[in-house]
N, C-alpha and C positions, 0 to 999 in steps of 0.2 A: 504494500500500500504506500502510495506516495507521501512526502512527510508533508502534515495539513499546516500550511499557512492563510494569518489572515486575509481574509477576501475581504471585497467590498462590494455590498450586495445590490444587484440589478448589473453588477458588471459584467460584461458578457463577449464571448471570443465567439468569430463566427467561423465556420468551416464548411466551405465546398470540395466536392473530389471529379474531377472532369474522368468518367469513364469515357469518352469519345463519342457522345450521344449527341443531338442537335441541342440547339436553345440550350446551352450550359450558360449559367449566371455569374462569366469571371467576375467580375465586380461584386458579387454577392449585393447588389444595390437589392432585389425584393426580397432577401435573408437581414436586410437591415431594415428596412422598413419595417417588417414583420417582427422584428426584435422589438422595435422604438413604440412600435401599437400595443403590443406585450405588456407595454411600461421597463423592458428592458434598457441599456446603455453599451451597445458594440463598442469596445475599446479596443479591438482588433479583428481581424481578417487574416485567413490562411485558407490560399487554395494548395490542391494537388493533381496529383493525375495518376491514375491506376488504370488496369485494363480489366479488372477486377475484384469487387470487396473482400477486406480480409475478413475468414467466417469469423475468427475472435475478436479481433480489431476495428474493422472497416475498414480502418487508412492504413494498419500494419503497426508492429509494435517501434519502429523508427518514427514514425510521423509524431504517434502516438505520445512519444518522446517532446520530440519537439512541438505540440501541443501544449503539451505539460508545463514549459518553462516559458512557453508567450503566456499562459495563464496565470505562473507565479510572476513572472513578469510585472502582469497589469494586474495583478492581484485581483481573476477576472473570478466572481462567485459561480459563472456558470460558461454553457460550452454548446455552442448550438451546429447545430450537423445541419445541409440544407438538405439531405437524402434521409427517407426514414433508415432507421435502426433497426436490427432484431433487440429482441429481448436482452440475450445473451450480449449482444454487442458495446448494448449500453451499460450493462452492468459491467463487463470488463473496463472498459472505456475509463468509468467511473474509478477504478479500482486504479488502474493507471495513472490517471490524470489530477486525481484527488478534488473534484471537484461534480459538480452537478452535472451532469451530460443529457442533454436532449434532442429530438429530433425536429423536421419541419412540422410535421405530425403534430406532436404534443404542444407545441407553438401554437400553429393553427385551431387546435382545443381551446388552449386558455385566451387566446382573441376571443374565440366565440363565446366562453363562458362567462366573461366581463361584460361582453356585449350585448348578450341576449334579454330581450325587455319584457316581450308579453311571456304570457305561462306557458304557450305552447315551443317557443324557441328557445327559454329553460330546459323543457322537458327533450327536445332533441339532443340539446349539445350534452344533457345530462346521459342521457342514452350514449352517444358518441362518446362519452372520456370513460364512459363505466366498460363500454366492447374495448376501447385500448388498453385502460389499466387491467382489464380481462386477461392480457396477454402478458404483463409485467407483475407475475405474484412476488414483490419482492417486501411486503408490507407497508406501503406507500398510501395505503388507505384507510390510517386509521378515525377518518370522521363517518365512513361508515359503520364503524361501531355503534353510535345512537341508535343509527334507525335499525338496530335489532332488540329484540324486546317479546315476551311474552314465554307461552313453555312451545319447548322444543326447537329453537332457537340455539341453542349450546350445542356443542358438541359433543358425539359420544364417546364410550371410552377409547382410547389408542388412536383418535382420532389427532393429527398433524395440526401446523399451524396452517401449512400450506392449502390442505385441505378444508380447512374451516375457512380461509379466508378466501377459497374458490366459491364454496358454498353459497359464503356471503355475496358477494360481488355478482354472485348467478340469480339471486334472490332478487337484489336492487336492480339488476337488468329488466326481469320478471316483472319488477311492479312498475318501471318505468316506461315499460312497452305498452302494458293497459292501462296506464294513466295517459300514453300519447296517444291509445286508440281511441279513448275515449273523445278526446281531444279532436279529433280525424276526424270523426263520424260528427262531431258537430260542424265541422267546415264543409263538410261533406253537404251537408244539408245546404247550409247558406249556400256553398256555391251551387246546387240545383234551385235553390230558388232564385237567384240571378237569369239561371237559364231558363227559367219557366218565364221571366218577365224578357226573354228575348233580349237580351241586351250584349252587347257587339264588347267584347272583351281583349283586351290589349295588356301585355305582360311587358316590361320592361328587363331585358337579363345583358350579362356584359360580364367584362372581369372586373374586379375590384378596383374601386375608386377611377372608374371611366366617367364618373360625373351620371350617375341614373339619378340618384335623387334629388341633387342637382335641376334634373330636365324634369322628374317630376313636377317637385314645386314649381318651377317657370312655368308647368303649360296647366297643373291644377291647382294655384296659387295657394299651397298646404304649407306647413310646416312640418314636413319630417327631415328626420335630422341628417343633414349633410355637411360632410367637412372634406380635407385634401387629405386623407389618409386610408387605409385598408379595410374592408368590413367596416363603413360607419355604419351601415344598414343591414339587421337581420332578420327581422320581423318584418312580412308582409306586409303594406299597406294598399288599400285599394278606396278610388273615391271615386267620382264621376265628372268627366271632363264634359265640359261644353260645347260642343263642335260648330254654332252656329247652325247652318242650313242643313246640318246633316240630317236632322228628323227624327233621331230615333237616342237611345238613354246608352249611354257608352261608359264603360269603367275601366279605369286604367290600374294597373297594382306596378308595386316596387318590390324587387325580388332580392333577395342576398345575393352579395358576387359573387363570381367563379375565379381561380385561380388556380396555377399550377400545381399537378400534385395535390388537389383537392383531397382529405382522406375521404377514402373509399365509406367508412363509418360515418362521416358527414351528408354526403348524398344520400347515402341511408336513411339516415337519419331525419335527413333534411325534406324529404320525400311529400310530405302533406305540402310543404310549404312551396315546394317547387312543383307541385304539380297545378301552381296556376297557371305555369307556362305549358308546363303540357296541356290543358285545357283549354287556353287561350284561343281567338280568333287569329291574333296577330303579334307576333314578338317585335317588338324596337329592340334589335340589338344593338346597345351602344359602345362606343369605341372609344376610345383617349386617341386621336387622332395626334396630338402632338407627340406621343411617345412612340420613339422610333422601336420599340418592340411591341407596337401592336398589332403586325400579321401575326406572330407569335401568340398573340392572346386573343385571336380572334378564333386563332385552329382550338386552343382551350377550352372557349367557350362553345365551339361546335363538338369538342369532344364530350362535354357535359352534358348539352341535350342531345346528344344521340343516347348517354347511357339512361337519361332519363325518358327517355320515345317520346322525346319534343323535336328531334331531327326535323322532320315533314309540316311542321307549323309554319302559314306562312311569314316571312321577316322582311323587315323595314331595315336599312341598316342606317344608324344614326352614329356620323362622323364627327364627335361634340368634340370641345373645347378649339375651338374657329379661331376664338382669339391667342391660344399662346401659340398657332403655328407663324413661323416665318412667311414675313410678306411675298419672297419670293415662290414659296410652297402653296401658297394659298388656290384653291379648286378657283376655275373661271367663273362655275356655275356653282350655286350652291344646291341643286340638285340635277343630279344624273344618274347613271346603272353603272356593276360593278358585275362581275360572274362571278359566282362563290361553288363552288361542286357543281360545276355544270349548270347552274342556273342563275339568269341572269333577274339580280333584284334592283331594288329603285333605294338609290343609296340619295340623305339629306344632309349638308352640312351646316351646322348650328355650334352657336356658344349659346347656353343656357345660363349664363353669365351673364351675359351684356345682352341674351335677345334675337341678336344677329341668326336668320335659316328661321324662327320660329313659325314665324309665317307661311313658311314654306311646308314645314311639319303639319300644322294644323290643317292645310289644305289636304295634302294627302291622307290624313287619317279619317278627310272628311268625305272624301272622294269612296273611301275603301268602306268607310259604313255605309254611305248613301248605297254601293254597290249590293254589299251584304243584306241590305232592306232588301231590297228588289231583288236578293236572288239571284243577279246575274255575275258570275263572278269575274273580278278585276285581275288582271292579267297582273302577275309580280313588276314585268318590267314593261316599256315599250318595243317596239323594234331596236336591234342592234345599231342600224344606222343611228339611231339618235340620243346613243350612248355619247358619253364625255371621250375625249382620246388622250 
């Protein structure tokens, strides 16, 4: 065991390991962000390159090493991997490094468990950290202790720690999962009675901090909470835009963002909440158009609704933040098509900032009800001639 020096806590070393895969984060820029949302402090960065994880290690016990002494170094209290961990890996890790080892993963939890506001985005992310620490019996859970109580509850004889605390952990899954059904089946309902009042329903999805709530409030002049940072929005919100001539009762919802490496037990998890997009008439996919990785985040966010069988919904794509692109970048038109998988959609750009494309937005979404009344359905895009080049 390494010899423990004091740390100073929230200080935090980041570490990525280039196995030769696309989209690797050298700058570790969204492993720091995601630290800084945490309420973490990156006081350092270490990448590598492997062509394979070490099964005890990850990064091998050389790195491992030199991990160890950027940590006493910055006297960092903790150690964040931007690739999940096994089990195993992280407790070696731990044992090496002498300090707290984490992964994107368990990051990605405690955002969400800070952030989550109504009861039912409680009860997912609670679901989600209980399937992970499911996997981590290392007794890391003891405020589950409370919520056990009553007879038969204890353990019997020759019964392990391990084993009791599998038990437990199996238990608080159990009741977490019928507290989110119950949960479901009431959304379940509201959202059928929407659909029984006919009403033309529009989902807003993107990667984190592309500015959705943002363009919410601008077009249904609400207050939900939007700021410049990751996951400001996890709770669903849905209200009813005004379309002008459109004729008919239209509701727009704001959906939690997608990002890389989303855990697999979040979608899961997330599943009531994101299936207003699955349900939707029409998705606004929006985009950070000034950030030069967002082709990268735009294939994330198609890889999200395909696992969620939202793929085939149709999509608007929304090119927001107009204002921080460079004048010389700037689109001619602020709307035109784009081809995304073979198909060609009706891409609009807007700052939801300052305004600028709004108008633009409101027309099309008034165009695509009015169409949806009548039944006759709107072609995604126009002809390719009269595409942008």
């Amino acid at each position: 065991m390494a010899e423990q020096i004091p740390r100073v806590a929230g200080a935090a070393i980041l570490v990525g390991v280039d196995f030769g895969l696309p989209h690797f984060d050298g700058e570790l820029e969204e492993l720091g962000l995601l630290a800084q949302t945490a309420g973490l402090d990156p006081v350092a960065r270490l990448t590598c390159k492997r062509k394979a994880p070490d099964a005890a290690l990850f990064v091998g016990s050389g790195k491992a090493d030199e991990i160890r002494e950027l940590a006493e170094m910055h006297r960092a209290s903790e150690v964040i991997f931007d690739q999940a961990l096994s089990p195993a890996q992280q407790r070696n890790l731990e044992r090496a490094i002498g300090a707290a080892v984490y992964d994107r993963t368990f990051l990605i939890l405690e955002i969400f468990a800070q952030r989550a506001r109504s009861h039912e985005g409680k009860l997912q992310v609670e679901l989600a950290r209980l399937q992970y620490l499911s996997t981590r019996l290392v007794r890391r859970w003891s405020h589950l202790e409370r919520q056990r109580g009553g007879i038969g509850t204890r353990g019997g004889p020759g019964e392990t720690q391990i084993e009791l605390d599998r038990r437990m952990i199996g238990d608080a899954i159990r009741r977490t999962r019928e507290r989110l059904a119950k949960v479901q089946r009431q959304r379940g309902t509201q959202r059928r009675q929407r659909e029984r009042r006919d009403t033309f329903n529009i989902s807003l999805v993107g990667y984190t901090n592309a500015g959705k709530s943002s363009l919410f409030n601008a077009l249904v002049k609400a207050r939900a909470y939007a700021a410049d940072q990751l996951f400001a929005t996890l709770d669903t919100t849905t209200r009813h835009l005004y379309l002008g001539d459109a004729g008919r009762s239209v509701s727009i919802s704001d959906t939690v963002g997608f990002i890389r490496d989303l855990p697999h037990g979040l979608v899961d998890a997330f599943k009531a909440t994101l299936q207003e997009a699955v349900d939707a008439d029409l998705l606004l996919h929006v985009v950070d158009a000034s950030n030069p990785h967002h082709p990268e985040q735009m294939d994330e966010v198609r890889a999200v609704l395909e696992e969620i069988g939202a793929a085939d919904v149709p999509q608007l794509m929304i090119f927001n933040k107009l204002d921080a692109i460079e004048p010389e970048r700037r689109p001619v038109r602020l709307k035109d098509h784009m081809e995304v998988d073979g198909r060609l959609l009706t891409r609009v750009f807007l700052s939801a900032r300052t305004g600028e494309g709004l108008a633009e937005l409101r027309e099309e979404l008034a165009q695509r009800a009015m169409a949806a009344m009548s039944s006759k359905p709107l072609a995604d895009a126009a002809p390719l001639q009269d595409a942008a080049h």
